[in-house]
Structures are given as structure tokens and as C-alpha cells.
C-alpha positions as CSV (number, residue, x, y, z in Angstrom):
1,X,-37.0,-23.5,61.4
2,X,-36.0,-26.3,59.4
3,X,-32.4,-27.6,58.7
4,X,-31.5,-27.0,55.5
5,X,-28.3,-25.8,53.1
6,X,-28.0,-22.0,51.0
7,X,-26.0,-20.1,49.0
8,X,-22.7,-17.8,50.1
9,X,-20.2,-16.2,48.8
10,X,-16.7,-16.8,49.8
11,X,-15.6,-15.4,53.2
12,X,-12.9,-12.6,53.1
13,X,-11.1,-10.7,56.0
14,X,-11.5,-7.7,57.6
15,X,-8.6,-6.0,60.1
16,X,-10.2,-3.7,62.6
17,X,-6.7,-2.2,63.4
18,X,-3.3,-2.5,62.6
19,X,-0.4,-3.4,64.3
20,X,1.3,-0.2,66.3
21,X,4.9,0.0,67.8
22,X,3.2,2.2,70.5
23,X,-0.4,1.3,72.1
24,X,-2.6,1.1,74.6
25,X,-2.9,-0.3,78.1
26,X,-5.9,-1.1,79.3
27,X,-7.8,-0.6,82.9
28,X,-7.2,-3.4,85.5
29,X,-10.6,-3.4,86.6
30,X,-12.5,-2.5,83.4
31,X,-15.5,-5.1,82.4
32,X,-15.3,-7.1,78.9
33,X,-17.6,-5.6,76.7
34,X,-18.0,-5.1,73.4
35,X,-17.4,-1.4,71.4
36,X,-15.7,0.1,73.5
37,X,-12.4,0.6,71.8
38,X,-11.2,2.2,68.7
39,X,-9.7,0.4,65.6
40,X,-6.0,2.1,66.4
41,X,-3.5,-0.2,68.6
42,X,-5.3,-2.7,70.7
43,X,-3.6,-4.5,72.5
44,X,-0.8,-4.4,75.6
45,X,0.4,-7.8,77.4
46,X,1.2,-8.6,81.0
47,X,4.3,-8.3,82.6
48,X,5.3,-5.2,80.2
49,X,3.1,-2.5,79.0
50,X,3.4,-1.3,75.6
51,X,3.8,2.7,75.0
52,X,0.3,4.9,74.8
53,X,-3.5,5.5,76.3
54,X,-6.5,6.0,75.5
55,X,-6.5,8.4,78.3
56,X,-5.2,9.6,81.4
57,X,-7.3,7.9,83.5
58,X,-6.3,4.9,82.1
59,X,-2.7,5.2,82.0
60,X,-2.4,5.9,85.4
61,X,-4.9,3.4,86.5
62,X,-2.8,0.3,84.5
63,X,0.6,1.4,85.4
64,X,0.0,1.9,89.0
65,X,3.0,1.1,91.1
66,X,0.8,-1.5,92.4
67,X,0.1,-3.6,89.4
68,X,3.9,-3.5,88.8
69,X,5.0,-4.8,92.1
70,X,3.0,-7.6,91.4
71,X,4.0,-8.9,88.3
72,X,7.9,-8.1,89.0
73,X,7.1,-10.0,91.7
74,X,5.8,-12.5,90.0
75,X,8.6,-12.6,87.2
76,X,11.2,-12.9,90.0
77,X,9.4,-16.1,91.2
78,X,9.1,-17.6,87.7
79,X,12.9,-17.3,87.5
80,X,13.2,-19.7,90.3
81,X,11.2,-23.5,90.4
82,X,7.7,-21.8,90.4
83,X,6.0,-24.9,90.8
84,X,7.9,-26.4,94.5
85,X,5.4,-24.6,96.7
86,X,6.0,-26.7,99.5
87,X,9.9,-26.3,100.0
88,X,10.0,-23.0,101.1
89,X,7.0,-23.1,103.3
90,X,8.1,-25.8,104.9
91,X,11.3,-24.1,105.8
92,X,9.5,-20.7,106.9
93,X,7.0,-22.7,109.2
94,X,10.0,-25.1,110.7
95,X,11.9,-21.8,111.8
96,X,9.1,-20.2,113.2
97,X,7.7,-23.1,115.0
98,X,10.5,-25.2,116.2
99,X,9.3,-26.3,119.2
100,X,9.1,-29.6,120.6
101,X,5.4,-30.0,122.0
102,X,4.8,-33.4,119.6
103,X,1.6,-34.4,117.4
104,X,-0.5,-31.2,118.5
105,X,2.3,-28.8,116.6
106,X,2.7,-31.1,113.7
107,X,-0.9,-30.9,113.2
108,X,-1.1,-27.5,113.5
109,X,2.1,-26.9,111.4
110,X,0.4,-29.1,108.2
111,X,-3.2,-27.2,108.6
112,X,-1.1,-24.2,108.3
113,X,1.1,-25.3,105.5
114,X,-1.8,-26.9,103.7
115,X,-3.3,-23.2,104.0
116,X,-0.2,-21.5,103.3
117,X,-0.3,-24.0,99.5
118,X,-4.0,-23.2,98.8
119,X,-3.2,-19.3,99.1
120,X,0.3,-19.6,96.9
121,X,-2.1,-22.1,94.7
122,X,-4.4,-19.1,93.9
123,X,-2.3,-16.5,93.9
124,X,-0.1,-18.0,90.6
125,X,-3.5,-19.0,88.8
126,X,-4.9,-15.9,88.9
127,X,-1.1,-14.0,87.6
128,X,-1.5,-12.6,84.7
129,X,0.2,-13.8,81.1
130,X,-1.7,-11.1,78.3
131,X,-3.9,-8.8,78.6
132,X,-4.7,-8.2,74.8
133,X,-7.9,-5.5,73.5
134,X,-9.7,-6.6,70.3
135,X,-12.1,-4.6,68.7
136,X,-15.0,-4.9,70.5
137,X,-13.4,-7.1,73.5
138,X,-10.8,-6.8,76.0
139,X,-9.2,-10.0,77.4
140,X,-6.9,-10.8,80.1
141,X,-5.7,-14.7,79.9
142,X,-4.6,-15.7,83.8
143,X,-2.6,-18.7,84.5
144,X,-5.7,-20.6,85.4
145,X,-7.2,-20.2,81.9
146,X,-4.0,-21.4,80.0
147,X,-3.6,-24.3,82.4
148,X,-7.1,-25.5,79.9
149,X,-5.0,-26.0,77.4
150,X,-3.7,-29.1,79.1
151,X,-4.9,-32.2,77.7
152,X,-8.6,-33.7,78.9
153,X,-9.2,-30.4,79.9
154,X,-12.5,-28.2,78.8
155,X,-11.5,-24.9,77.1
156,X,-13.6,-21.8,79.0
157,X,-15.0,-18.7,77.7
158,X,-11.9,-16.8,77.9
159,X,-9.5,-19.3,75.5
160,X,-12.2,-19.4,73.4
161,X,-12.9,-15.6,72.8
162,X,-9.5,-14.9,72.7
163,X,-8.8,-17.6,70.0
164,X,-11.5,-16.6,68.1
165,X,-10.9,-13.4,68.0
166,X,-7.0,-14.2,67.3
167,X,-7.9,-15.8,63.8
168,X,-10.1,-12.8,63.0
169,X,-7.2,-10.2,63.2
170,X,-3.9,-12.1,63.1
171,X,-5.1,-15.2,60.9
172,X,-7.4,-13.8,58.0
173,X,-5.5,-12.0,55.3
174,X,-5.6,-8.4,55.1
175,X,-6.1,-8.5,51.4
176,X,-9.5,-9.4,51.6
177,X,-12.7,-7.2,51.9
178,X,-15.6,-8.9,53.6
179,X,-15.9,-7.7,57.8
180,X,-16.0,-10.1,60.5
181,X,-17.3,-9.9,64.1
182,X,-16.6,-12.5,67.1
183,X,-19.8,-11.9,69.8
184,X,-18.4,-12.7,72.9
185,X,-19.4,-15.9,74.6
186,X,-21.7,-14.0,77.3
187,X,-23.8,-12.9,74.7
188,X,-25.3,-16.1,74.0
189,X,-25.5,-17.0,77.7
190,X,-27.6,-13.9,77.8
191,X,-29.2,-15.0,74.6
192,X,-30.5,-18.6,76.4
193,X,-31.8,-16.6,78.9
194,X,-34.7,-15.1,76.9
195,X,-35.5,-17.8,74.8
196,X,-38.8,-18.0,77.4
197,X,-38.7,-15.0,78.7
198,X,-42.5,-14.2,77.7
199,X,-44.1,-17.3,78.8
200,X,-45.7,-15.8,81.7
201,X,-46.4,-12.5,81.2
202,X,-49.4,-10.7,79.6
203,X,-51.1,-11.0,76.5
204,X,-52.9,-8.0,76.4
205,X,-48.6,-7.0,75.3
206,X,-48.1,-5.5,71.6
207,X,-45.8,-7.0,69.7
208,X,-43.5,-4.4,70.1
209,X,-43.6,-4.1,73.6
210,X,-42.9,-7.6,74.0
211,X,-39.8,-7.5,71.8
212,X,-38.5,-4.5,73.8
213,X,-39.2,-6.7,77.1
214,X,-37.2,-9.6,75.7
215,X,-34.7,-8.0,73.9
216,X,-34.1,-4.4,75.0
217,X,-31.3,-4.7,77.2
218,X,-29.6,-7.2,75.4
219,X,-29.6,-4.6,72.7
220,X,-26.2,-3.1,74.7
221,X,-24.0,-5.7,73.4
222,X,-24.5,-4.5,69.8
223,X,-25.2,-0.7,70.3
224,X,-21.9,0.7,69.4
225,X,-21.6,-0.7,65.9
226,X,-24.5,-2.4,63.1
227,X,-24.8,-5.6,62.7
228,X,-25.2,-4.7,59.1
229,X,-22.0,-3.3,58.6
230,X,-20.5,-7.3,59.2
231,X,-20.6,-10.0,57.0
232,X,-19.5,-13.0,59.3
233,X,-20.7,-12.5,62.6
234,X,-19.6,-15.5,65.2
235,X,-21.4,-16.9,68.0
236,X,-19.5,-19.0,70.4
237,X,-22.3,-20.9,72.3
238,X,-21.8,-22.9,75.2
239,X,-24.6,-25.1,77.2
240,X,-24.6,-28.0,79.4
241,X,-20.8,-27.6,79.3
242,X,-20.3,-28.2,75.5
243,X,-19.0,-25.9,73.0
244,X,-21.0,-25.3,69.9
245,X,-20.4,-23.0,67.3
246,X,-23.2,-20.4,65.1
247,X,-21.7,-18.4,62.4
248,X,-24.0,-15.9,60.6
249,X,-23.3,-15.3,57.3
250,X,-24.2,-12.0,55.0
251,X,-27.4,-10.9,57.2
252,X,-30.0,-9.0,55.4
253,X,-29.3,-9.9,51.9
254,X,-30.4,-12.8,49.8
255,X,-27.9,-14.8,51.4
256,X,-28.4,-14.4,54.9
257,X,-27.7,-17.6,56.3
258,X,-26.4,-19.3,59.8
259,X,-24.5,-22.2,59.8
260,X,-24.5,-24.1,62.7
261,X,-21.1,-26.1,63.5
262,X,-21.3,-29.2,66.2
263,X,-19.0,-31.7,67.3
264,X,-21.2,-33.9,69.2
265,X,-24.6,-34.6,66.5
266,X,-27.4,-36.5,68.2
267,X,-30.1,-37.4,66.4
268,X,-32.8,-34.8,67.8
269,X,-31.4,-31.7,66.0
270,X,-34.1,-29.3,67.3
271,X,-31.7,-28.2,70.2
272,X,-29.6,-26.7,66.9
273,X,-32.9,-25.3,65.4
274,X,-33.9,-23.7,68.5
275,X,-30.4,-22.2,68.7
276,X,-30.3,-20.4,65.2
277,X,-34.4,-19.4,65.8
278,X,-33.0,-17.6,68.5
279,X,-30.0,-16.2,66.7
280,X,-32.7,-15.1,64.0
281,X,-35.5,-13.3,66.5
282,X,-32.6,-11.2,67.8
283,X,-31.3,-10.4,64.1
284,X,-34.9,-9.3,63.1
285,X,-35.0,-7.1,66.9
286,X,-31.6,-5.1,66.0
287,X,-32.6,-5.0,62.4
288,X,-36.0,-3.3,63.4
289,X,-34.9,-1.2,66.0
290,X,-32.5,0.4,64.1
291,X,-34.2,0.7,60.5
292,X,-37.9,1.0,61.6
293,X,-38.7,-2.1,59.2
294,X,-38.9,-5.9,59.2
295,X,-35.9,-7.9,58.0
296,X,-35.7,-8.4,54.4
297,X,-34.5,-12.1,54.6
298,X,-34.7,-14.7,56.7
299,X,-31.9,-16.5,58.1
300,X,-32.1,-20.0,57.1
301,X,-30.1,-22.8,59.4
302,X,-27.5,-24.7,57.6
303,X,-25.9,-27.9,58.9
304,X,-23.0,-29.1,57.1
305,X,-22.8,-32.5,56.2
306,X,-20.8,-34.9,57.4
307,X,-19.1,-32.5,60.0
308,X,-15.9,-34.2,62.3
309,X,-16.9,-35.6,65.6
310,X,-15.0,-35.6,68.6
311,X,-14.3,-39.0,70.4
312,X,-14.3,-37.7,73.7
313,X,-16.0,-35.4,76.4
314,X,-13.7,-32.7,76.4
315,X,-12.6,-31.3,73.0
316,X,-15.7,-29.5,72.2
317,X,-13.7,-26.1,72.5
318,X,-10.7,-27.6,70.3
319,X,-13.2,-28.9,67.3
320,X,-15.1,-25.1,67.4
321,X,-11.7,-22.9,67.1
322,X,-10.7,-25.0,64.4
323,X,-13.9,-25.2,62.4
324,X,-14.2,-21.6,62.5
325,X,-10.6,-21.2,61.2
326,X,-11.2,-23.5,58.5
327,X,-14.4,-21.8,57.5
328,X,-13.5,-18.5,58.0
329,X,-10.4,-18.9,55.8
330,X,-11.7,-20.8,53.2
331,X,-16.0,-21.3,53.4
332,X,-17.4,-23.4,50.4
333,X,-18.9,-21.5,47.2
334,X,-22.0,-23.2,46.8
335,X,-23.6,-24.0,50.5
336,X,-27.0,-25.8,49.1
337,X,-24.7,-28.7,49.5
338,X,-22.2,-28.1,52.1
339,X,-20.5,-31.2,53.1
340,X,-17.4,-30.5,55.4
341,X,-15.6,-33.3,54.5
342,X,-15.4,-32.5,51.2
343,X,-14.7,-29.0,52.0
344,X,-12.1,-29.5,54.3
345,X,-10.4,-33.3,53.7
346,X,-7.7,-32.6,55.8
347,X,-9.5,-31.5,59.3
348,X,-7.7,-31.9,62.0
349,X,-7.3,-31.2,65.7
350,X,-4.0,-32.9,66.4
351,X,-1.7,-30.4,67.8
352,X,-4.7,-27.5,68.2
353,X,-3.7,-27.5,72.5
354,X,-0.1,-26.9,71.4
355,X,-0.7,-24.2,68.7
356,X,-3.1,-22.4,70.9
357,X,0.0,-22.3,73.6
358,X,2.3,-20.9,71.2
359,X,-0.4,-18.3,70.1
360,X,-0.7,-17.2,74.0
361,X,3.0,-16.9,74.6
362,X,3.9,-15.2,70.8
363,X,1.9,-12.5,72.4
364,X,3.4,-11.8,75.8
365,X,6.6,-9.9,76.2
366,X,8.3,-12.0,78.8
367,X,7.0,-15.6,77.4
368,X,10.5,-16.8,78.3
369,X,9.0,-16.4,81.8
370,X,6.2,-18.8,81.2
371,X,8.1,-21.8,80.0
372,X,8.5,-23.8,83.5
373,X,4.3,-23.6,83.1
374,X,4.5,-25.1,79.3
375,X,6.7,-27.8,80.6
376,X,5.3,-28.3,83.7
377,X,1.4,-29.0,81.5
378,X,2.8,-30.3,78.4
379,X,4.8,-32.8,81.5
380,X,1.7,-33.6,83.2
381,X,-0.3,-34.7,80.4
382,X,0.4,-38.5,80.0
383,X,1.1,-38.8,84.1
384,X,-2.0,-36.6,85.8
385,X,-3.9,-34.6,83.1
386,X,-6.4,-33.5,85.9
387,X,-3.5,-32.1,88.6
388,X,-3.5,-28.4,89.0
389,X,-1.2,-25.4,90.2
């Protein structure tokens, strides 16, 4: 597939839901995966739980007394200096080992307090902040994923489907028309995986068959709504650690297109040829499974010119959210010659870390709760960027 630039239309919004007073909780064990939630009320956040269910089951299941025993306890801790871990161990292990038997206890007494840390350590990175249901994904955001937002820190999979999925319904205008879909990041991991999945097996294989074999299960992630129905559908794709970013504009019309968005260009682009090739073979699979005929268009890779590069090993994640916001809000008119600095003059990551904070805590109910953890990161950047909970 070779690089090259296309036509589209300008992007418009779609909402999948609105806003409710009462909604839904959501299942404390139930998997991320993609439609399986109606378009009314999406969302309920940690610590309280908004009015409504999608079910019994799941009432029951996410207001156990459990669940709420943990985060009260939780909240009751955040009240106090969440961050000294070592105080009040130290004072629980000095009472209850107060003897005098020298270097043997005190090395028993730190291996124990050391443990006691590493337990407290996970325990507050894995409490809850939101638990938020898009569309066609639920999220939970832990205290371990937010503490990426400090700086020289990688974004993972969860910040970057959530944010993603943030500018589709809470960024884009409602008074647009055209629909648009965020896969999740797993999906191209899954993706990767069949890119040679053939290589070895038999020829004497119809076409068909092999499509099925290389394709068929990942066929669940779409199976509970068409590809067809979108007109923006975005691809969060992550390899080797770095975030890269394949938006697929109006599939199966004239101007199907993908546009692939990078912040680290090398000069061997095939890597970002291979990726929309990919992007394409599983378009044309959905397309003909569900029609019974081949794809009308093909989906010809765009590059934009001229696209911001980041001067560091870590803001991969940072660059992506914001070129999809730009593009999303505002793609160019004429993409046979889509250069993004002309498109967007005033691209800019400064800030993104903080914004994407304040978008995390706008959503949770108790975010008053979370502010030691904003001021403990946002403290830590210039002295330890690296140190965590």
C-alpha cells in the first residue's frame, strides 16, 4: 500500500447517549469489551454510585457491602496523609515487638515493615477513582493508571481509551451528524497478532477459509454493531512501547481513507504501511462477512505532512490524544494535501498531563478525596518523576 493523501469530508460528532441524573453501575468483575451496553446513561464513578441498573444482577453485584467497605475505607484514609506509609507501621510493629533481643529483631522488624509498605503500596494503586461505561467500553481508572499522568511517564492502554473515548462523547459537539467509534487498544494488539498468522499453514486453504482462520474470532470485537454505520472509526495502536494513532475515515464510500498519525517518523515508513494494510484486510473481512460481497473502496493510507514530533521517549500517548482531538474536531477539507501544520498552527502538548487530570477528577464524585495524589504527582515531577506510591 503506498503512502499517499485523499479526499474527506469534514468530521462531525455523534453522542451515543446522553447525560442522565440516574444511571447505571456496572459489574466489578465484568471484562472490557466492546457492545455490550445501551446508548442510555453510561457511566457510574468510584467511591459513589449513581442511581439505576441494567439489571438485577448487576445492582446487587456493584453495590455489594463489600465493594463499599472498601472504598469508605479507602475515603477515610485519603482524609488523613495518604501518602506516610511508614509512620503508622512503624508504630504498630514497635508495640507489638518491643523487645530487647538487638540486631536479630531489628532485622526482622524492617523485613516486616518493608513487607508491610509493599502490601499498603499495592493496595492504594489498585483503589479505585471512576469507573465510567462508554458505548462499546467499560473503564475503571485505578490509582496506578492516573499516577501516568505524572511527567516522563508512558500513558497505558487504560488513559488512553478512556481519553479517547472522553473527546468522542464529552468533547465533539452534539450538533453535528457524522458517528464516531473508539476501538479499544486490545483490538489492535489482537490485530498484530494475525498479521502472519497464515504463514505456515496449508495451501490447499480457499480463500475463504483462510480469512475465517485469520480473522473469525477477531470478528467479536465488532459483532454487536457495523462498521458501516461509523464514519470515524479510531485505532489506538501501541508496539514496542510507543503509541501510534490509525483513524479510518468514511469506510466503504469513495472516500474511505485511513490516516495514520505518528509522533516518532523514521525514515522506513513501511512499519505505518503494514499497519493500515492490516487495518484494510480486516475492513474488507467484516465488510464481506456481513454483506456477502467485496469492499467497494479501498482504504488508501494517508500521512500528513509535516506532523509534530515529540522530543522525548515518553510522550507518545500525549502527542496521540491530542492529534485525535484536533482532528476529530476540526479534520482538513481537502486531504490530497494534508499538511498538519497548516491545519493545525497552534498544536500543542503543553499542559495535556494536567488537562487529562482534571478530566479524571471532573468525573469522580469525591475528587476532593483525590487531591493529596494531584499534589503529591504534580510535587514529584521536577524532584523524582520516576518515584511511585
Amino acid at each position: 500500500m503506498q503512502v499517499s493523501t485523499s479526499f474527506c469530508t469534514p468530521a462531525v460528532s455523534f453522542k451515543y447517549g446522553s447525560f442522565h441524573d440516574s444511571d447505571v453501575s456496572m459489574r466489578e468483575d465484568e471484562p472490557c469489551r466492546m457492545g455490550s451496553f445501551n446508548s442510555q446513561g453510561y457511566y457510574a464513578d468510584g467511591a459513589h454510585y449513581l442511581d439505576g441498573s441494567i439489571g438485577e444482577e448487576e445492582e446487587s453485584s456493584s453495590c455489594s457491602d463489600d465493594n463499599m467497605d472498601y472504598e469508605n475505607a479507602g475515603d477515610e484514609y485519603m482524609k488523613s496523609d495518604v501518602f506516610d506509609l511508614d509512620s503508622e507501621l512503624t508504630e504498630d510493629l514497635s508495640e507489638e515487638d518491643g523487645d530487647e533481643d538487638g540486631d536479630d529483631d531489628d532485622k526482622w522488624t524492617n523485613q516486616k515493615r518493608d513487607q508491610n509498605n509493599q502490601y499498603n503500596v499495592a493496595y492504594y494503586a489498585a483503589m479505585e477513582m471512576i469507573r465510567i461505561r462508554f458505548p462499546f467500553q467499560s473503564i475503571s481508572i485505578r490509582v496506578s493508571d492516573f499516577c501516568c499522568l505524572q511527567e516522563k511517564d508512558l500513558l497505558n492502554d487504560t488513559l488512553i481509551d478512556f481519553y479517547l473515548n472522553h473527546i468522542v462523547e464529552h468533547v465533539l459537539p452534539d450538533s453535528r451528524g457524522s458517528k464516531v467509534t473508539v476501538l479499544p487498544s486490545i483490538f489492535w494488539h489482537n490485530l498484530s497478532l494475525r498479521q502472519h498468522a497464515l504463514d505456515s499453514h496449508d495451501e490447499k486453504l480457499t480463500d475463504e477459509q483462510k480469512m475465517n482462520l485469520k480473522f473469525g474470532d477477531l470478528h467479536d470485537f465488532v459483532a454487536d454493531f457495523d462498521l458501516q454505520d461509523f464514519d470515524y472509526i479510531v485505532v489506538p495502536v501501541n508496539e514496542w512501547e510507543h503509541w501510534s494513532l490509525a483513524i479510518v475515515c468514511h469506510p466503504y464510500t469513495p472516500n474511505a481513507r485511513i490516516v495514520i498519525f505518528d509522533s516518532q517518523l523514521t525514515a522506513d515508513l513501511n512499519n505505518l504501511q503494514n499497519m493500515a494494510s492490516l487495518i484494510e484486510e480486516f475492513m474488507k473481512y467484516t465488510y464481506e462477512r456481513r454483506t456477502g460481497s467485496a469492499m467497494p473502496f479501498p482504504l488508501q493510507c494517508v500521512l500528513p505532512k509535516r506532523m509534530p514530533q515529540q522530543t522525548n521517549n515518553f510522550d507518545c500517548g500525549i502527542f496521540i490524544a491530542e492529534f485525535a482531538r484536533r482532528f476529530l474536531l476540526n479534520p482538513p477539507k481537502n486531504m490530497d494535501n494534508f499538511d498538519f501544520s497548516c491545519e493545525y498552527p497552534d498544536f500543542s502538548t503543553v499542559g495535556k498531563r494536567s488537562e487529562m487530570q482534571r478530566v479524571v477528577l471532573s468525573l469522580s464524585s469525591n475528587r476532593a478525596h483525590w487531591r493529596p495524589l494531584v499534589e503529591f504527582l504534580n510535587g514529584i515531577n521536577t524532584a523524582a518523576p520516576h518515584r511511585a506510591l
